[in-house]
C-alpha positions as CSV (number, residue, x, y, z in Angstrom):
1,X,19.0,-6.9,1.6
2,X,16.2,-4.8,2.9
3,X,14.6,-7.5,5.1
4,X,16.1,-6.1,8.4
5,X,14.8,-2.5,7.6
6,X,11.8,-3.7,6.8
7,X,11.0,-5.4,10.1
8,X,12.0,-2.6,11.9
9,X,10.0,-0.2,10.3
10,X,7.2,-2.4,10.2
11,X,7.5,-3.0,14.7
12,X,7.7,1.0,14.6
13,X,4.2,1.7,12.6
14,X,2.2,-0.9,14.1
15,X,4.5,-1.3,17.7
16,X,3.8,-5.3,17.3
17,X,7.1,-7.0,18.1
18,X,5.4,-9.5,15.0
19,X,4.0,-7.4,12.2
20,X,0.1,-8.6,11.1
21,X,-1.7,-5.9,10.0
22,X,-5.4,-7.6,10.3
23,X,-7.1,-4.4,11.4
24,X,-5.7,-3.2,7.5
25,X,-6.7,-6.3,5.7
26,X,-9.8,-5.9,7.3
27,X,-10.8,-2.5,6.0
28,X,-11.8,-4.4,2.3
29,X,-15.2,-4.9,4.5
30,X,-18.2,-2.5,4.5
31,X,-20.9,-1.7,2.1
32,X,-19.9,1.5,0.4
33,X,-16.7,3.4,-0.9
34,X,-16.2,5.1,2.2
35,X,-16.1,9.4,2.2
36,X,-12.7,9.4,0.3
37,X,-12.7,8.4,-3.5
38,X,-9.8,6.3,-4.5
39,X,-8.9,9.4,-7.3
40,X,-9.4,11.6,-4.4
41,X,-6.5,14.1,-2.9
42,X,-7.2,12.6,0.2
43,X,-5.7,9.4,-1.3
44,X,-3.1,11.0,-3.0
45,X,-1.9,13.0,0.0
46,X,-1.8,10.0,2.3
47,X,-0.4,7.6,0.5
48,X,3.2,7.1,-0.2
49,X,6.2,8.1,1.8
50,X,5.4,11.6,2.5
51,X,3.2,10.6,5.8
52,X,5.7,10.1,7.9
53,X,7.2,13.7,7.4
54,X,3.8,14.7,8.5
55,X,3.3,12.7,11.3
56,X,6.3,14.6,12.8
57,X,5.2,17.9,11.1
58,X,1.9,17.4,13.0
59,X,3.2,16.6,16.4
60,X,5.3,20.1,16.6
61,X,2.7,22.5,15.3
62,X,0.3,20.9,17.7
63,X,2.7,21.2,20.8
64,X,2.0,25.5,20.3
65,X,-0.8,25.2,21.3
66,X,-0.6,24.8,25.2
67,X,-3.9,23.1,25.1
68,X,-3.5,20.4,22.8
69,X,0.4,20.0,25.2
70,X,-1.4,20.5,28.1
71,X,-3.7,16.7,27.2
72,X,-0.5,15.7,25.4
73,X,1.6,15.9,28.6
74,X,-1.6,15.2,31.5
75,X,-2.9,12.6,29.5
76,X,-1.2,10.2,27.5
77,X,2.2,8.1,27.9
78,X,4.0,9.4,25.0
79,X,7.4,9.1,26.3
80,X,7.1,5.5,27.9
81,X,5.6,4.5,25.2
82,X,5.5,6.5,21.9
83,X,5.1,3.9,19.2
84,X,1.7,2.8,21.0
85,X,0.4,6.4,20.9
86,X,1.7,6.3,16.8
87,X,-0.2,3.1,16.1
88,X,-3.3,4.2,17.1
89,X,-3.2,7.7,15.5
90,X,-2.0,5.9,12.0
91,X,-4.9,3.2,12.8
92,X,-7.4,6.5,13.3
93,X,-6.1,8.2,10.1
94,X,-6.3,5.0,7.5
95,X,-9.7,3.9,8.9
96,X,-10.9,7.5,7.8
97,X,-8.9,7.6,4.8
98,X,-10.1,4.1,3.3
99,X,-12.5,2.7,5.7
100,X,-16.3,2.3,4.6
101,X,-18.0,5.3,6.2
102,X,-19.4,2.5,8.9
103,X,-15.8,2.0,9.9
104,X,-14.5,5.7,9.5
105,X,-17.8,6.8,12.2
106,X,-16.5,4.0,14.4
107,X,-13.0,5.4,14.8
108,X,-13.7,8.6,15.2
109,X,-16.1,7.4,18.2
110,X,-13.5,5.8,19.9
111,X,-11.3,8.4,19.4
112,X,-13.4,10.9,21.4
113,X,-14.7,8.0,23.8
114,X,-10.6,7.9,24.6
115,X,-10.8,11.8,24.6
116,X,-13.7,12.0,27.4
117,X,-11.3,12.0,30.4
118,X,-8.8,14.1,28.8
119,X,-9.5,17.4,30.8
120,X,-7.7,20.0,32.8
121,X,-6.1,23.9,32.6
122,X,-3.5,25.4,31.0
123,X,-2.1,28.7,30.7
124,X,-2.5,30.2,27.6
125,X,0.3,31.9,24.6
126,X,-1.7,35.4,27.0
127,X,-0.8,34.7,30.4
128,X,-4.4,33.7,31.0
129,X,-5.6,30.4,32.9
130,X,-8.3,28.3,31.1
131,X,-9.6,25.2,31.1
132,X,-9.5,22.3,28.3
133,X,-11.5,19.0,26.8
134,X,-9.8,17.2,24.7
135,X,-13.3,16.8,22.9
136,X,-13.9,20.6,23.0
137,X,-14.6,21.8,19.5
138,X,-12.1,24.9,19.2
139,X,-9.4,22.7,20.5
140,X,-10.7,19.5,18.3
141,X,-10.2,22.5,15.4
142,X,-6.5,23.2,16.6
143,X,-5.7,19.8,16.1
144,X,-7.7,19.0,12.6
145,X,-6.2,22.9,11.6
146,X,-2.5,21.5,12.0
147,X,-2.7,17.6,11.2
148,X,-4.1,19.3,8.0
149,X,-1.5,21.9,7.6
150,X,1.2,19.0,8.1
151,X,0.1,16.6,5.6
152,X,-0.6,19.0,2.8
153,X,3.0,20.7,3.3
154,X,4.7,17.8,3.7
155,X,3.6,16.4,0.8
156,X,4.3,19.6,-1.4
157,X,7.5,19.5,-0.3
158,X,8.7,15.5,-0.2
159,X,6.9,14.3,-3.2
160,X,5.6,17.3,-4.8
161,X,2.0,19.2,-5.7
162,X,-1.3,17.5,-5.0
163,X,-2.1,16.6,-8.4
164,X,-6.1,17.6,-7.6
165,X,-4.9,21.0,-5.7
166,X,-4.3,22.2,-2.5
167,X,-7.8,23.4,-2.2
168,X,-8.8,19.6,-3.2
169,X,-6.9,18.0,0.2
170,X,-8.3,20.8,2.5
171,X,-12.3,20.4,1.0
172,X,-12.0,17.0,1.6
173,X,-9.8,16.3,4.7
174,X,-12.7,18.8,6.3
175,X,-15.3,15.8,6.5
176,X,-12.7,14.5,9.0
177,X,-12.7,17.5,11.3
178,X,-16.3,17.3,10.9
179,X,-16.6,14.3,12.1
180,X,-14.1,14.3,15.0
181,X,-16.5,17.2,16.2
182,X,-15.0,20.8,14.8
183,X,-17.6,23.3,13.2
184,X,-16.6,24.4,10.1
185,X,-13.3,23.5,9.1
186,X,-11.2,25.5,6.4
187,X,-12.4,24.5,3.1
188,X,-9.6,25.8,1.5
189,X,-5.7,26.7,1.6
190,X,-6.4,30.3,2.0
191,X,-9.0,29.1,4.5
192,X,-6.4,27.1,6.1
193,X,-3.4,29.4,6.3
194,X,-6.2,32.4,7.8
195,X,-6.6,30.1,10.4
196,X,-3.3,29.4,11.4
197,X,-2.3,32.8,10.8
198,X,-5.8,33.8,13.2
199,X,-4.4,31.7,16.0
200,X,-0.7,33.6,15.8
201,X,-2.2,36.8,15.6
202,X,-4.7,36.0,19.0
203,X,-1.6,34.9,21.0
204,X,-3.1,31.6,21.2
205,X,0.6,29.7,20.3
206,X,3.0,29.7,22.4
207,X,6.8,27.8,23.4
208,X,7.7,27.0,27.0
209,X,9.3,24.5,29.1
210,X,6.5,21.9,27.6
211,X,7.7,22.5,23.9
212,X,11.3,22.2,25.0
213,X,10.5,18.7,26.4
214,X,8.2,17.6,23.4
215,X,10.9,18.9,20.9
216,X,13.7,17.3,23.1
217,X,11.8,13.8,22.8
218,X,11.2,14.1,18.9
219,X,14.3,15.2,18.4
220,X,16.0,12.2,19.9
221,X,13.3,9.2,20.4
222,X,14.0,6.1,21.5
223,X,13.8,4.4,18.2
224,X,15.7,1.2,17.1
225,X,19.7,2.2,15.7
226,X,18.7,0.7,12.2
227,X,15.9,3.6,11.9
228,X,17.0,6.6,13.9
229,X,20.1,7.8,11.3
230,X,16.8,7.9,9.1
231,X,14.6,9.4,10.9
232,X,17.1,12.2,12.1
233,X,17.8,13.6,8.4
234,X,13.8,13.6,8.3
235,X,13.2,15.1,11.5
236,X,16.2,18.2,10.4
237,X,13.9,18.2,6.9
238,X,10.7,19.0,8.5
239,X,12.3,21.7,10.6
240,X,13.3,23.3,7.8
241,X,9.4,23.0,6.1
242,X,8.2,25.2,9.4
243,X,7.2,28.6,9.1
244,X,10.1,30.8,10.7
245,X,7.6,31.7,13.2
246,X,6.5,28.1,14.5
247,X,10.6,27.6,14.6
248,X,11.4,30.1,16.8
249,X,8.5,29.1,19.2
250,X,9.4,25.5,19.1
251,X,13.5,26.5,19.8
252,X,14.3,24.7,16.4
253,X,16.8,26.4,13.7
254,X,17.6,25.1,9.8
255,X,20.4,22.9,9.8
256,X,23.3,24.8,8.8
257,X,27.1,25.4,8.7
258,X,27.6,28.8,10.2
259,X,25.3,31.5,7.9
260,X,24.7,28.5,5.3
261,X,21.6,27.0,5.3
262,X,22.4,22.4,4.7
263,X,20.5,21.3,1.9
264,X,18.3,19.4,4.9
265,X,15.4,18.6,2.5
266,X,17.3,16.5,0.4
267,X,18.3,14.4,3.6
268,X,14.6,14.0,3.7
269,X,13.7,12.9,0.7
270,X,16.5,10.2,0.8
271,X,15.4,8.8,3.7
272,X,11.6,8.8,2.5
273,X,13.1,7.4,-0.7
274,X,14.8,4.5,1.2
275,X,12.1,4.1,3.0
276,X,10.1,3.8,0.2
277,X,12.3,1.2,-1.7
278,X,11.8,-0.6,1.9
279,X,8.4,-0.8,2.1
280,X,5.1,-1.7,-0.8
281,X,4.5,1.7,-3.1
282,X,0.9,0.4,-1.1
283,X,0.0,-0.7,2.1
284,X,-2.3,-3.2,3.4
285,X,-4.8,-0.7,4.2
286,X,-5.1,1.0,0.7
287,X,-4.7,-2.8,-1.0
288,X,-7.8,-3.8,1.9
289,X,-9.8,-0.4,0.3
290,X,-9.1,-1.1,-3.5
291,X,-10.1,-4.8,-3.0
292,X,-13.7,-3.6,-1.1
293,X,-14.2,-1.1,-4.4
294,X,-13.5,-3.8,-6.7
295,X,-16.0,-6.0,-4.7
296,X,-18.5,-2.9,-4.5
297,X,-17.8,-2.1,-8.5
298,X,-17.0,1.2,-7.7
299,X,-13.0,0.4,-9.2
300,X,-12.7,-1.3,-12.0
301,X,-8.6,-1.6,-12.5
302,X,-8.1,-4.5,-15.0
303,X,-5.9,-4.1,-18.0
304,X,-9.2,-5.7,-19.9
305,X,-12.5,-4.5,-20.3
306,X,-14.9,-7.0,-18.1
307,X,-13.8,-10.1,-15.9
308,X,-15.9,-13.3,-16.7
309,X,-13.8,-14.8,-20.1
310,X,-12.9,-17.6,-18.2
311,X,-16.3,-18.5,-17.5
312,X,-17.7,-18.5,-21.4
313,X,-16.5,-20.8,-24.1
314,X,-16.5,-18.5,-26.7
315,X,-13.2,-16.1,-26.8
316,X,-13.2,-13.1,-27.9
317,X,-11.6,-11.9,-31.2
318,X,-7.8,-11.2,-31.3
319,X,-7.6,-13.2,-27.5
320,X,-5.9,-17.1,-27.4
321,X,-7.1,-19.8,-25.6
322,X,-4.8,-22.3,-23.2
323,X,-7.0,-25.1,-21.3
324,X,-5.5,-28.1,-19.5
325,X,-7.6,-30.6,-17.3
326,X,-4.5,-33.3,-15.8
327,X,-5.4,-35.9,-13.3
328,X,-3.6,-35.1,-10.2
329,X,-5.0,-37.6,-7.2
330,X,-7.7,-39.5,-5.9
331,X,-10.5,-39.1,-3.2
332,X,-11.7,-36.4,-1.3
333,X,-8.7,-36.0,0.7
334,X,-6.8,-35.0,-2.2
335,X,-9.6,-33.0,-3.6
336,X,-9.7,-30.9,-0.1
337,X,-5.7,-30.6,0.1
338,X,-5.7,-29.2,-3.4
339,X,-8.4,-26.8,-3.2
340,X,-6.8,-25.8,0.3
341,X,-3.3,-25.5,-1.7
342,X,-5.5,-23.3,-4.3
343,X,-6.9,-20.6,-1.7
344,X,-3.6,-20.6,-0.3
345,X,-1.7,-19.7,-3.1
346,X,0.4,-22.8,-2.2
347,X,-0.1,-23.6,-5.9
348,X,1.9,-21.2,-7.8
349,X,4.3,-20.7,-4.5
350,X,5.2,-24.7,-5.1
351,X,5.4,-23.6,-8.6
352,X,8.3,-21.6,-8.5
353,X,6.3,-18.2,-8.7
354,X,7.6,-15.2,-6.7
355,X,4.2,-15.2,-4.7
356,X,3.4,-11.6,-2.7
357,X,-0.9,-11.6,-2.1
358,X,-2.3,-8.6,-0.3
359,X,-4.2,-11.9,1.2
360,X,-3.2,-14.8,3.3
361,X,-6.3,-16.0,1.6
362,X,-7.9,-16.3,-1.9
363,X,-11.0,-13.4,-1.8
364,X,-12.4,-11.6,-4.2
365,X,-10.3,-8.7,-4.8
366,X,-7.1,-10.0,-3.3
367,X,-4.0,-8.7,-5.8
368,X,-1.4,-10.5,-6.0
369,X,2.2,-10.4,-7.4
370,X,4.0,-13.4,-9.4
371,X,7.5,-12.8,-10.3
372,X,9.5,-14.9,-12.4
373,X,13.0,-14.8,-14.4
374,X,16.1,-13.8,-12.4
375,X,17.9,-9.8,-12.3
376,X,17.1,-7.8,-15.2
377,X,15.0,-10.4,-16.4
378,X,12.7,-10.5,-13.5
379,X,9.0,-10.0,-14.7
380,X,6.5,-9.2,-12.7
381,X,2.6,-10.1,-13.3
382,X,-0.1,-8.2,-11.0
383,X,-3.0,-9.6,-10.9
384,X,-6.6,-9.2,-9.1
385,X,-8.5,-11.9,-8.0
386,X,-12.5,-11.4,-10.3
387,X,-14.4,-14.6,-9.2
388,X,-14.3,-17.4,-6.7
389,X,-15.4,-20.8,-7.9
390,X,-17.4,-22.5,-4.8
391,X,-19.0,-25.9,-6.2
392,X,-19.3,-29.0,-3.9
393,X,-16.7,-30.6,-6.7
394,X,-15.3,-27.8,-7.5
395,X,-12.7,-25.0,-6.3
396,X,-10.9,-22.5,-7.2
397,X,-10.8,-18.7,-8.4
398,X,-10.1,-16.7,-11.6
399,X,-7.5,-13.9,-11.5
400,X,-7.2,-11.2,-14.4
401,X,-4.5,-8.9,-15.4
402,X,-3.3,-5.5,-14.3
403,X,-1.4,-3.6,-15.5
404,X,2.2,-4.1,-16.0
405,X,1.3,-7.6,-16.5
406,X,3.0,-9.0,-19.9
407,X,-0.7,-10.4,-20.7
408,X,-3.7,-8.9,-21.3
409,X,-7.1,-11.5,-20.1
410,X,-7.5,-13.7,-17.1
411,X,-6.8,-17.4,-16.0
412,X,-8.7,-19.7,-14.0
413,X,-7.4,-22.6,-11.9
414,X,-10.2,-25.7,-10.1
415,X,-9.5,-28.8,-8.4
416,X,-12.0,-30.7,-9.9
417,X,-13.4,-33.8,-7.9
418,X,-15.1,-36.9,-10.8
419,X,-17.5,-38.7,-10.1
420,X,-15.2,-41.6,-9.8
421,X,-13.1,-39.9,-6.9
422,X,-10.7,-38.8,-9.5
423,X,-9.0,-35.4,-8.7
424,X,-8.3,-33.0,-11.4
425,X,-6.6,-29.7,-11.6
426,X,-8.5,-27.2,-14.3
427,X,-6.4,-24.4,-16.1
428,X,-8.1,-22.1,-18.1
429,X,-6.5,-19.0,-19.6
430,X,-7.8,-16.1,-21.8
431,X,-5.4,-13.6,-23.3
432,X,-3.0,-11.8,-25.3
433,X,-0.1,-10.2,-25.4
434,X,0.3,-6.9,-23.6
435,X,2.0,-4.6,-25.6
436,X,4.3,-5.1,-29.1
437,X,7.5,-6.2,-27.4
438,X,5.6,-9.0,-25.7
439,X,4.2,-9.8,-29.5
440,X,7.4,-9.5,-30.6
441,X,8.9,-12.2,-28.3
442,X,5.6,-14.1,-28.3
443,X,7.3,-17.8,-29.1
444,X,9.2,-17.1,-26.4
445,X,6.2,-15.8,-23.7
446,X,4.1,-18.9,-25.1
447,X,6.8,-21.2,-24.2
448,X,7.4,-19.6,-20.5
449,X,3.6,-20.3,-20.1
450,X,4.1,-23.7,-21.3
451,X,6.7,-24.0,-18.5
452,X,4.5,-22.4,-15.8
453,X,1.7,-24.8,-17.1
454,X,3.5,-27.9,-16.4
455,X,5.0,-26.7,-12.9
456,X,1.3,-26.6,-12.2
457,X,0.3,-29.5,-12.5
458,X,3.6,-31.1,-10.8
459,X,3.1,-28.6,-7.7
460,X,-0.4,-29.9,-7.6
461,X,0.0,-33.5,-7.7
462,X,2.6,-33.1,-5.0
463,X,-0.5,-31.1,-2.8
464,X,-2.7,-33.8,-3.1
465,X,-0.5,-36.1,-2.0
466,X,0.0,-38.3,-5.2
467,X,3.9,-37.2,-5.4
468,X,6.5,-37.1,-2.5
């Protein structure tokens, strides 16, 4: 139902005509946990729908300053080509938000490496001519000052307080100014809003024919039909977030019917909440983060305590054990074909799972999603991937539960190749009932594994070739 939306959306964030978000995937690489904790504000704040409120948030308070226009304008092909100039700012902001801090220094280099010829004048909110780099510290501080301000406020208002504080998102969201070159960014929201407030009271904001023309573009884009009724009723939302001040600079009023202010911020939420039934809760970028923490042992988001039961033979107490070893082929052919079918979650796709991996692959870490049942009886099982199993003659990984998972424990699957060129498949599974309605309807859960078992095996014979 939402397939077409979701394309569309998806060409608009990454402006790929085919959406593959490698450079996200990628981020579960590095050696540490990055500068932003995964419990962090910073986390909070940019994840979820509320972003995209921001991104427009950002791009009008920026425009006061005829500075930050001026490069804007000079500089950059914004209006040829807008969603180019939105890729790479989103692929700047996630890379500091859940890159390793290798990967975080890296974007911010090329960010300023793209900044170097980005020079010129302007005349300033005073009257007065000056000259500006794009790489210049106080203007570097503009633009840290409002991308700040944009977030934090957009996510008060579309999805609520920061649950860590205001002051939380500002203390931490300064390492980024830091590193993008600004001394001493606010540290808090009273630090923040003195800022702002310093730059009003200087004359250093200002409207003008280059607002009109940036506010003319954002307020009618040319984005795809299927998005722009959307993005309209979130465009007339942020507006009405703006400081009376920054409106009348920027030529924008509330939406209203004469005297009466429209309820505009409800447009906004339902188009973030649309959006949001669109899209994953998570996207690749946080999924590539959470599976480099998990590699790293910094995150640790099972529903049990430690991953390794399907390695031991003894189970712990009050856990049941299911193992199945079923011939499936012969020869190393079939051995390779079923180990490939393994990594590639061909396996449980061929067995009637709902399959959705964060990986096209099997790697430690990966999450995946299996969804079986139909309509209200859909359940879904979230799982992480804790071990991969790379033997000459045997291959395979171990996933355990998360939670919302009707299970509690991990399973294991191996092709197995015998000495004698037979080719097995290896189940092993660990666990227990999640919760007391799941041990209330346990004959019925143990059954539905039975099921899944056997579809197993048939999926894998088929993979290694011994069934049509």
């Amino acid at each position: 139902m939402f397939e077409p939306l979701r394309h569309k959306l998806h060409q608009t964030f990454s402006a790929q005509e085919t959406y593959d978000p490698v450079w996200e995937r990628e981020l579960d690489r590095g050696d540490d946990a990055g500068y932003f904790a995964h419990d962090s504000a910073v986390w909070v704040v940019h994840g979820g729908m509320s972003p995209m409120a921001a991104g427009i948030r950002a791009l009008l308070t920026q425009a006061l300053h005829p500075g930050a226009l001026a490069g804007v304008a000079e500089h950059s092909n914004y209006q040829s080509d807008p969603l180019a100039r939105l890729a790479g700012t989103i692929r700047w902001i996630f890379t500091l938000t859940y890159g390793d801090t290798q990967a975080a220094r890296a974007a911010c280099r090329w960010v300023q490496r793209r900044h170097v010829p980005v020079a010129g004048s302007y005349t300033s909110g005073a009257g007065d001519e000056k000259s500006y780099s794009a790489n210049d510290p106080d203007l570097a501080a503009w633009v840290h000052i409002a991308f700040a301000d944009a977030f934090l406020r957009s996510h008060e208002a579309f999805s609520g307080p920061v649950p860590q504080g205001a002051d939380a998102y500002v203390r931490e969201w300064a390492v980024a100014g830091e590193l993008m070159g600004v001394k001493n960014p606010p540290r808090s929201e009273a630090e923040l809003k003195a800022a702002i407030a310093g730059y009003e009271q200087r004359g250093e904001l200002a409207g003008g024919p280059r607002v009109a023309e940036v506010v003319s573009f954002l307020t009618n884009p040319p984005l795809d039909p299927l998005i722009l009724p959307g993005y309209k009723l979130l465009f007339a939302a942020v507006v009405g977030t703006l400081p009376e001040s920054h409106r009348r600079m920027l030529g924008l009023e509330r939406a209203a019917i004469g005297p009466v202010p429209l309820p505009s911020r409800l447009g906004g939420k339902a188009a973030l909440g649309l959006a949001g039934i669109t899209l994953a809760k998570k996207g690749p970028a946080e999924l590539a983060a959470r599976r480099r923490l998990f590699r790293l042992g910094v995150l640790n988001d099972l529903s049990y305590p430690e991953p390794g039961m399907t390695e031991h033979d003894e189970v712990p107490g009050g856990y049941g054990l299911l193992q199945l070893r079923e011939r499936v082929g012969e020869g190393q052919a079939a051995f390779d074909a079923l180990a490939e079918g393994l990594l590639t979650w061909e396996l449980h796709r061929r067995s009637g799972l709902r399959t959705r991996p964060d990986t096209p692959r099997v790697q430690l870490g990966s999450r995946v999603e299996l969804g079986f049942g139909f309509g209200p009886a859909r359940i879904t099982a979230p799982c992480r991937v804790v071990r991969l199993i790379e033997e000459v003659s045997r291959s395979g990984f171990a996933y355990g539960t998360l939670a919302g998972h009707p299970e509690t424990g991990e399973e294991s699957f191996a092709a197995v190749l015998g000495q004698d060129g037979s080719v097995y498949l290896e189940i092993r599974a660990v666990s227990k009932h999640s919760n007391r309605f799941y041990r209330l309807v346990s004959p019925a859960a143990e059954a539905a594994q039975r099921f899944a078992t056997k579809h197993y095996v048939e999926a894998a014979r088929r993979i290694a070739g011994s069934r049509p």
